[in-house]
C-alpha positions in Angstrom: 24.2 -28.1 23.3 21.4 -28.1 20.6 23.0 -28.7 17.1 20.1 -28.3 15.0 19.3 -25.3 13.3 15.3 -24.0 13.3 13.6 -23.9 9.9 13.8 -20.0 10.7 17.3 -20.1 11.0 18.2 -22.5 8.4 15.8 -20.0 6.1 17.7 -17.0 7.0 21.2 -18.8 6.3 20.4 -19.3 2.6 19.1 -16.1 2.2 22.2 -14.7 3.1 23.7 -16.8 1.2 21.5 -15.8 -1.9 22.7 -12.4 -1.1 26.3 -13.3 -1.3 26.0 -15.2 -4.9 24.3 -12.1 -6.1 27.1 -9.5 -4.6 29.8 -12.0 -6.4 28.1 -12.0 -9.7 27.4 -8.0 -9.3 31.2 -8.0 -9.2 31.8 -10.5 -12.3 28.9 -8.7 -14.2 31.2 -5.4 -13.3 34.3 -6.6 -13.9 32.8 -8.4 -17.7 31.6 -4.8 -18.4 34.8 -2.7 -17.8 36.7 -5.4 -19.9 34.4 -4.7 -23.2 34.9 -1.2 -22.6 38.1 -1.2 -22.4 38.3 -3.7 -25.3 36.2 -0.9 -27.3 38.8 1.3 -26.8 41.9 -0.7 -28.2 39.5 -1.6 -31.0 39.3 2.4 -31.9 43.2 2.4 -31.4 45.6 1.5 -34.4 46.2 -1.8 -35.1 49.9 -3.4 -33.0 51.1 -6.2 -32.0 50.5 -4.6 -28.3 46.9 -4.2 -28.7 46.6 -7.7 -29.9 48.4 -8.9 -26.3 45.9 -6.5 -24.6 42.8 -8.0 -26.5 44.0 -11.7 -26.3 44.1 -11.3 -22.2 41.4 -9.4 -21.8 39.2 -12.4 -23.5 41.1 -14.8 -21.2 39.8 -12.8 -18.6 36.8 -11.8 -19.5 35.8 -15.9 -20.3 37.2 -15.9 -16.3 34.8 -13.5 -15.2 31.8 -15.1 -17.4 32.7 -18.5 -16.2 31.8 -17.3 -12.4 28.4 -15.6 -13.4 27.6 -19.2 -14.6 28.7 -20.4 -11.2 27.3 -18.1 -9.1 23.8 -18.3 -11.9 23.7 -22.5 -10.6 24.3 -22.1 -6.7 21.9 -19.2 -6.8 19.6 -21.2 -8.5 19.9 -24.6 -6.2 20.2 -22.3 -3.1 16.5 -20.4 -4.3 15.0 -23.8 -5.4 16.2 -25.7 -2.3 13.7 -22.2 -0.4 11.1 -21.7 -2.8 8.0 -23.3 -1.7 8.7 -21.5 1.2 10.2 -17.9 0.0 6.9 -16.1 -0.1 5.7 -17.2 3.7 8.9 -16.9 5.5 10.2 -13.5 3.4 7.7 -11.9 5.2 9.7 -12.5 8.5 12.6 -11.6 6.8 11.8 -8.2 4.7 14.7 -5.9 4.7 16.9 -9.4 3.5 14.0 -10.2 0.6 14.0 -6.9 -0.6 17.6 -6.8 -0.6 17.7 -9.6 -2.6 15.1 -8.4 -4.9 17.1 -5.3 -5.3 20.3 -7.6 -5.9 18.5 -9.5 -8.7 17.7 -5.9 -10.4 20.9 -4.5 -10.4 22.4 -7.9 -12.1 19.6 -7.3 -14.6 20.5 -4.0 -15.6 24.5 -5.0 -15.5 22.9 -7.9 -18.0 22.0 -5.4 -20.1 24.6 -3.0 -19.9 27.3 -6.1 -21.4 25.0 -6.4 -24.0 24.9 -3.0 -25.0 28.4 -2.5 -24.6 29.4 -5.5 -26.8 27.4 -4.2 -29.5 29.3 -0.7 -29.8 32.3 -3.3 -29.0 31.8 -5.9 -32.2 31.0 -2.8 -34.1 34.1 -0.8 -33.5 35.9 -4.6 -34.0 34.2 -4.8 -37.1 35.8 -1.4 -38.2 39.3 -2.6 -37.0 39.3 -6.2 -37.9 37.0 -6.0 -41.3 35.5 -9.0 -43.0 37.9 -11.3 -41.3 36.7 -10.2 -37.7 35.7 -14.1 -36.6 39.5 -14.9 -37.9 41.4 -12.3 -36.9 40.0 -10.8 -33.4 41.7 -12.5 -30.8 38.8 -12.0 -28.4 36.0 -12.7 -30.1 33.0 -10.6 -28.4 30.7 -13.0 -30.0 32.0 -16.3 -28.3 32.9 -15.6 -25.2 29.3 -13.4 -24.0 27.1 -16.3 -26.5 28.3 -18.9 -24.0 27.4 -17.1 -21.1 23.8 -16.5 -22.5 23.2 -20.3 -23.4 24.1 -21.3 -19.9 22.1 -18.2 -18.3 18.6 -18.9 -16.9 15.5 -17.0 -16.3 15.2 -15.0 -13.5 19.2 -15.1 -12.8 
């Protein structure tokens, strides 16, 4: 019984496994965007000591979520450097998986940018709630928690 893999197959194996980061930082990407949403809306909503629970474990969460886009952001990024002298000869073997990958990379863009819209509206309606003493007060400082994902976040991821 043969236990080595062809080049081919070895190839295909991390391009599905590029597919896979991608789909799990899709879903942290989704997951980081319905948080700020939601943490807009209990920023609109007067002031309680139950909205302060809310905020305080939706920033625990939400630094959960971020902390796996930076995972998935390194294995991607180890997996695709690990392929990359060899991604544009062998993709061509492999289309419907490069495109799908390609596609994958897109929609985490446009997820990217979506968070960064939706904190804005989020640290302005925080602003409104919180006032001058936003950085002090707000338990789940919009600011922090997305500012360490982007100093960790790489081109192209």
């Amino acid at each position: 019984m043969n236990n080595h893999l062809s080049d081919s197959q070895v190839f295909e194996t991390k391009l599905n496994l590029l597919q896979e980061v991608l789909g799990k930082k899709h879903a942290a990407l989704t997951a980081v965007l319905t948080i700020c949403e939601n943490q807009e809306q209990l920023y609109l909503s007067p002031p309680s000591d139950a909205r302060r629970e809310f905020l305080l474990e939706m920033g625990k969460e939400k630094q959960r979520q971020i902390e796996e886009v930076m995972l998935c952001d390194e294995i991607f990024q180890r997996t695709f450097d690990g392929i990359a002298d060899v991604f544009e000869q062998n993709s061509k073997m492999h289309p419907k998986k490069a495109r799908a990958i390609q596609a994958g990379i897109t929609e985490v863009i446009q997820l990217d940018i979506q968070i960064r819209a939706q904190e804005q509206k989020s640290r302005a309606a925080a602003k409104d709630s919180f006032g001058q003493a936003e950085n002090i007060i707000n338990p789940a400082n919009t600011n922090y928690i997305l500012e360490q994902y982007r100093s960790h976040k790489k081109p192209g991821n």
